[in-house]
Structure formats: C-alpha cells, structure tokens
C-alpha positions in Angstrom: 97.4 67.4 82.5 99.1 70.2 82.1 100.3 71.4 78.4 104.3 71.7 78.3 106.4 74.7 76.5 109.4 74.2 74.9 112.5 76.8 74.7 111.0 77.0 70.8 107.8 77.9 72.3 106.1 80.2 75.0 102.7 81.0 76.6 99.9 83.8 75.5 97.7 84.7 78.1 94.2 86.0 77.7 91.0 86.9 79.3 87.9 85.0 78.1 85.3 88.0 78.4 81.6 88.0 79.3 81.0 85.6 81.6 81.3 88.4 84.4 80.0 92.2 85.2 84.0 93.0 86.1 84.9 92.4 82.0 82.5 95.4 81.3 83.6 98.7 81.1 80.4 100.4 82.7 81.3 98.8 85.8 83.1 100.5 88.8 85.7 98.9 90.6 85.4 101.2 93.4 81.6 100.3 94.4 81.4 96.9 93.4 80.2 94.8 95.6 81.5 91.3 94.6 79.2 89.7 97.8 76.1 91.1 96.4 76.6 89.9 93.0 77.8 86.0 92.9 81.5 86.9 92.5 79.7 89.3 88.9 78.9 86.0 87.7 76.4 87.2 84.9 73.3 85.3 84.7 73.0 81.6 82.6 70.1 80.5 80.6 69.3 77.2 82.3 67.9 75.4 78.3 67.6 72.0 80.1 65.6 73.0 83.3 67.5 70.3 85.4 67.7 72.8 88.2 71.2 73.6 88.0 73.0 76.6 89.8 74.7 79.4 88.0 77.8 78.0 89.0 77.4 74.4 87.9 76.8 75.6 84.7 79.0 78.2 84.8 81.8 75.6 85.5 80.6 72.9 83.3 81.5 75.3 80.6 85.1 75.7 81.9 85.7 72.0 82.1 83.8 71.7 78.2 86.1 74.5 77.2 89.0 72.2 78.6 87.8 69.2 77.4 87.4 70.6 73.7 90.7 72.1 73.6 93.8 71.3 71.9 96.9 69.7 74.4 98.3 73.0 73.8 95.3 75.1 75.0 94.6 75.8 79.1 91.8 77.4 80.7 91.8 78.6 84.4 89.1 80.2 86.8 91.9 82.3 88.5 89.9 84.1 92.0 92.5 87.1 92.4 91.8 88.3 96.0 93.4 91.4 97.4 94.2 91.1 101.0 92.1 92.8 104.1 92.7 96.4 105.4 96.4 96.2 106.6 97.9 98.5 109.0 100.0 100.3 106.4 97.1 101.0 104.5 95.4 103.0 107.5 98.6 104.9 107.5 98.5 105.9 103.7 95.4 107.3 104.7 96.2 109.1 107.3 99.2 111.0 105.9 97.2 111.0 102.2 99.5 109.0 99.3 102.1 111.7 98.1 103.3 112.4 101.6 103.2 108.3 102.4 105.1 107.6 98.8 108.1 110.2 99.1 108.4 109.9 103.5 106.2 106.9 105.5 106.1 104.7 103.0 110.7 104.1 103.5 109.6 104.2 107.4 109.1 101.0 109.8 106.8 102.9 111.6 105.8 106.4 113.2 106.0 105.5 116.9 102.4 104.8 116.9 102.4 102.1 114.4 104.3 99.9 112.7 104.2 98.7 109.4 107.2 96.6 107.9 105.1 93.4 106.4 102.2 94.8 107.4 99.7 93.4 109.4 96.1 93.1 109.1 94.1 95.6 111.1 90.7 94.4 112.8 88.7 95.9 109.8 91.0 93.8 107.9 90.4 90.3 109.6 87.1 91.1 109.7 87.0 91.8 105.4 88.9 88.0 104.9 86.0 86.5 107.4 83.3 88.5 105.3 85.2 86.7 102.3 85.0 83.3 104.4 81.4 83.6 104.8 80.5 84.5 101.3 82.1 81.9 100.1 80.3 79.0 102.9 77.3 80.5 101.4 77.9 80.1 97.8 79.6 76.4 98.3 76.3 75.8 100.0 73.6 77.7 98.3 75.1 78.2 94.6 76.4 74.7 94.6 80.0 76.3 93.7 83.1 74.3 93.6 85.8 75.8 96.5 89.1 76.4 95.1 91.5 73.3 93.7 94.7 75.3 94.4 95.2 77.9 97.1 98.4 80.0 96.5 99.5 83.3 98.7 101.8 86.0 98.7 104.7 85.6 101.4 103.7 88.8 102.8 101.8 88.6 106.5 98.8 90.4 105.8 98.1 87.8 102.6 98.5 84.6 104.5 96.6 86.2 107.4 93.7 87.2 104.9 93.9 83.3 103.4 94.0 81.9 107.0 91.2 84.0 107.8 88.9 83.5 104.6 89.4 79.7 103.9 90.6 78.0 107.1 87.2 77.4 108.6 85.2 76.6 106.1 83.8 73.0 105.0 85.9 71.6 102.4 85.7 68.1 100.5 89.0 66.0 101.3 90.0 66.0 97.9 90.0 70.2 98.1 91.6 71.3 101.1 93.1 74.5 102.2 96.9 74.0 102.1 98.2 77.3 100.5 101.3 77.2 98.7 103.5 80.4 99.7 104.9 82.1 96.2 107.9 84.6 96.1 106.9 86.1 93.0 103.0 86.7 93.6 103.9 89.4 96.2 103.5 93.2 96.0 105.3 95.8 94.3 108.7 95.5 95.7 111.1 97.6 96.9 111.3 101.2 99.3 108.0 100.7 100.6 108.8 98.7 104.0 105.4 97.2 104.1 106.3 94.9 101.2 109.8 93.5 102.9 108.5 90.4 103.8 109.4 87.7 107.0 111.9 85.5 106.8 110.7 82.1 106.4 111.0 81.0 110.1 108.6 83.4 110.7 105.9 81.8 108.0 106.7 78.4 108.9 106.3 79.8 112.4 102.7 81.5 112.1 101.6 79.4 109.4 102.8 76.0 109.6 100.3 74.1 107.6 100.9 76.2 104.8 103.6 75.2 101.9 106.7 77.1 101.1 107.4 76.7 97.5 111.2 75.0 96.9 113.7 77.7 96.6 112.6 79.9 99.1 114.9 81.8 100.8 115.0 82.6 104.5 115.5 86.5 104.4 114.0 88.8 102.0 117.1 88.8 99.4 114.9 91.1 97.0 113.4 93.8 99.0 115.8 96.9 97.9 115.1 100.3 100.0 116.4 102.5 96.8 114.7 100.9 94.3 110.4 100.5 93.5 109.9 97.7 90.9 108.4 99.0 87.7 105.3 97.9 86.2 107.1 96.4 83.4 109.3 94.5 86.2 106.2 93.9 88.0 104.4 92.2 84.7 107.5 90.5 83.8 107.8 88.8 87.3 103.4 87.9 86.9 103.9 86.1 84.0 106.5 84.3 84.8 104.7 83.5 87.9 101.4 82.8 85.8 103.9 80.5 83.6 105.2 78.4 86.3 101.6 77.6 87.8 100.3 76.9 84.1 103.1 74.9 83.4 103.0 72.8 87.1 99.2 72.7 88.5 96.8 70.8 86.2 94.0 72.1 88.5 91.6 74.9 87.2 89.7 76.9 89.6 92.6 78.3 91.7 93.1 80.8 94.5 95.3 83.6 94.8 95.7 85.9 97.6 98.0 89.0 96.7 98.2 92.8 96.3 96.5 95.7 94.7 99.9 96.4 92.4 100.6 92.3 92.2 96.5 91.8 91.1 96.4 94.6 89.0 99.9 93.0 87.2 97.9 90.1 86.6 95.0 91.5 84.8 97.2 93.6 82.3 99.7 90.2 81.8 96.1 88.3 80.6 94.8 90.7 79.1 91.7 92.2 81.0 90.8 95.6 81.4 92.0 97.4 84.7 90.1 96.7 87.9 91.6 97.9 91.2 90.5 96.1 94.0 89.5 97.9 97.1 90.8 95.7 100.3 89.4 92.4 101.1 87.4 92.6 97.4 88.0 89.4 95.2 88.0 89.2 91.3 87.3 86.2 89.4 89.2 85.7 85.5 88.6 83.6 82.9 92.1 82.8 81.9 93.0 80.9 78.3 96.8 80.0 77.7 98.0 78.9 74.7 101.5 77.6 74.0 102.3 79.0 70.8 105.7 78.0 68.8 108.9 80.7 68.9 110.7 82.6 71.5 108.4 85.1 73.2 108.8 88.3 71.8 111.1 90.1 74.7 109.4 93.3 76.2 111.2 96.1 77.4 111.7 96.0 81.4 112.0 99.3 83.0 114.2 99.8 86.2 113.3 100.7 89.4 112.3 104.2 90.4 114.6 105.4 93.0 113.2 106.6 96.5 112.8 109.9 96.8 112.6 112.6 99.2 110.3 115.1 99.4 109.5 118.2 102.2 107.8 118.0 105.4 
C-alpha cells in the first residue's frame, strides 16, 4: 500500500544505482541502444541455478527491497520513455535549433507542415512499434513483467507513441494497457506551439480507452506563448507529479510516456545523472522514496524565459 505524507512530512526521491549501464557515467546517451542491451539491465549472478531470467531476478529484488522496507520507504521501476520522431522535431532539424527556438518554434507551421501538438511522423510510429516489439520479446523471452501502471503525457505524439508501443501486445488481465492521461508529465511548456496540447474532446476522441485524470481541463489553460517554463518550474511541476503517483498507485513497475525536457526533469528530481533520450529510446530507474518528517525545504522557482525574437 502506498506510504502516506503528512503536511509535517514530505517525500525524498532517489536513484538506486547499479543495477543498469544508463547509471554509469562511461555510457553515452546518444548511441545507446536500449534494444540491444535488455533495457541496460546489467547482468545477475544466477547463485541458485533455478534457471531464472535476468528479469525475474532482477524484479524479485525490487519486490524484496519492498518487502524489507519500512511503511515509510517506496521503491519503483519507473520505464521513462520519450516519444517517437514527431513532426516538430523534423522541423528543428531542418531550420537547426537557434533559428527553431527564437522563430519556428512560436509558429503553427511553415505552410509545408504543421506542428502545434505535434504529431508523430512515420519514422516516429515506426520507433513506438520497434518499442512494441522489443518489449513482446522480452515479456516472452526474458520472462519480464509488462508494466502495472501506464501513464502519458496529454500531448498527441505521447499517447500516439503509447498506443503504438503497448496496444498490441499480449497482456495478463490483471495488467492491461489503460494509460492514465497526466497534465503535469507533459513537455516544457510554453512559446513552443508543439507543446500546446488538445483539448480533451480531442483525446477522449482519438483515444477513448485511455483515462483522463480528474481535473482535467478541456482547453490548454497553461500553455502561455510569452513565457518557456524553467527548469526549476519544470522540476518543481515533476515532483509534484512523482508525489501524487507515489502517494496514489501502490503498483511498482510503471510506465511513463513523456518528453525529452519532462524525462530529463525526472532524472534530476530522483537524483540520477543526466541522460537525454534520443526519440523513441526508453530509460528504466530505480526509484526509492522516503517520507521523511518536516516541511520540504522550498527551492527557488525561476520564471519563465520570455520569447524572443531573433533575425532572419
């Protein structure tokens, strides 16, 4: 069950380290392969010979760590996994990123293309079903546990990439793929149009098996065209995010399907060393929460940066 805080208390995120290659600083975000190397799961001594997977193990030591733990102690397998190629990001690379940051980036489009909630492009859908794939063969092959929790950014090209890696696959009853849609786990908000997100006719539209968390408005009410949400913003929002989930979902090995910015929030709100994700690449964390007595210490919360112009 899941441990409850307290206005006297608050959470502490952290990474447990060395269970995977992405916790080690030799390894390069921009080349790993996450398919070729069992999610960077590193390698288990098998001391009973039973036969066992990597991932058994693996995750009988997360349900041990659990089961040895205090009522005020959480651990989570959190699979962070950045959405497929979207349109938008074809166009960042087309006009190169200062040029897309201080012009495109405030534009719906260029005539050509149009990138307010940004699609997925085919190399996109194509990344999710790669995803989709690798994780039929690792259900099948390394006896791995699919997901307990599914949750998605509001944003099109994340529930596209979660339709597209999880819908077909084989799933127990008990486990099945009902995303829950969360305001806060989407991108860095603000100026960019690719980040103003549907209204919530259009998701329950496109995607109506999925679940809209309570609360959810049906226009974009936070989406401001002067103002880019800091990274300070940007953490604070995370952790409360990571702090509603922790406090509400008693299951541990949970899906998220966000953003470069939002995923690499994430990993610097529990703690783990800076890992950008190229499109379509997942990232699994080990994450402990503790609830630890006294108000939180408050951080400092930058504001926004305002849009800028720039020549052309």
């Amino acid at each position: 069950m899941a441990s409850k805080s307290t206005s006297a208390s608050h959470r502490r995120f952290s990474t447990v380290t060395g269970y995977f290659l992405q916790d080690d600083e030799g390894i390069d975000a921009r080349t790993f392969n996450y398919t070729l190397q069992n999610f960077g799961l590193k390698h288990i001594s098998n001391d009973h010979g039973d036969g066992k997977a990597q991932w058994q193990m693996f995750e009988e030591k997360v349900k041990l760590l659990n089961a040895n733990s205090g009522p005020s102690t959480q651990y989570k397998l959190l699979f962070l996994a950045r959405h497929g190629q979207g349109v938008h990001n074809v166009a960042e690379a087309f006009y190169g990123t200062p040029l897309w940051n201080c012009k495109w980036a405030a534009e719906e489009g260029n005539g050509t293309a149009y990138w307010v909630d940004a699609h997925l492009t085919d190399t996109g859908i194509e990344q999710a079903r790669t995803a989709g794939r690798f994780w039929a063969k690792q259900i099948l092959e390394e006896k791995m546990s699919p997901p307990e929790s599914y949750y998605t950014s509001p944003l099109d090209r994340c529930c596209a990439t979660a339709h597209h890696t999880f819908s077909a696959l084989n799933l127990p009853p008990d486990r099945p793929f009902i995303p829950t849609v969360k305001e806060l786990l989407r991108e860095t908000n603000g100026v960019h149009t690719c980040d103003r997100r549907s209204s919530k006719t259009y998701l329950r539209t496109h995607y109506p098996t999925y679940n809209i968390e309570p609360g959810f408005t049906e226009n974009d009410e936070l989406w401001d065209p002067n103002f880019r949400e800091s990274n300070s913003a940007l953490d604070a929002r995370l952790k409360k995010l990571l702090d509603d989930i922790f406090e509400h979902d008693s299951h541990t090995f949970i899906s998220f399907t966000s953003h470069s910015g939002a995923i690499s929030g994430i990993l610097r709100v529990v703690g783990h060393r800076e890992f950008r994700l190229v499109t379509g690449s997942v990232i699994p964390v080990l994450v402990k929460a503790d609830v630890v007595a006294g108000e939180e210490e408050g951080r400092e919360v930058e504001p926004g940066t305002p849009a800028v112009d720039c020549e052309v």
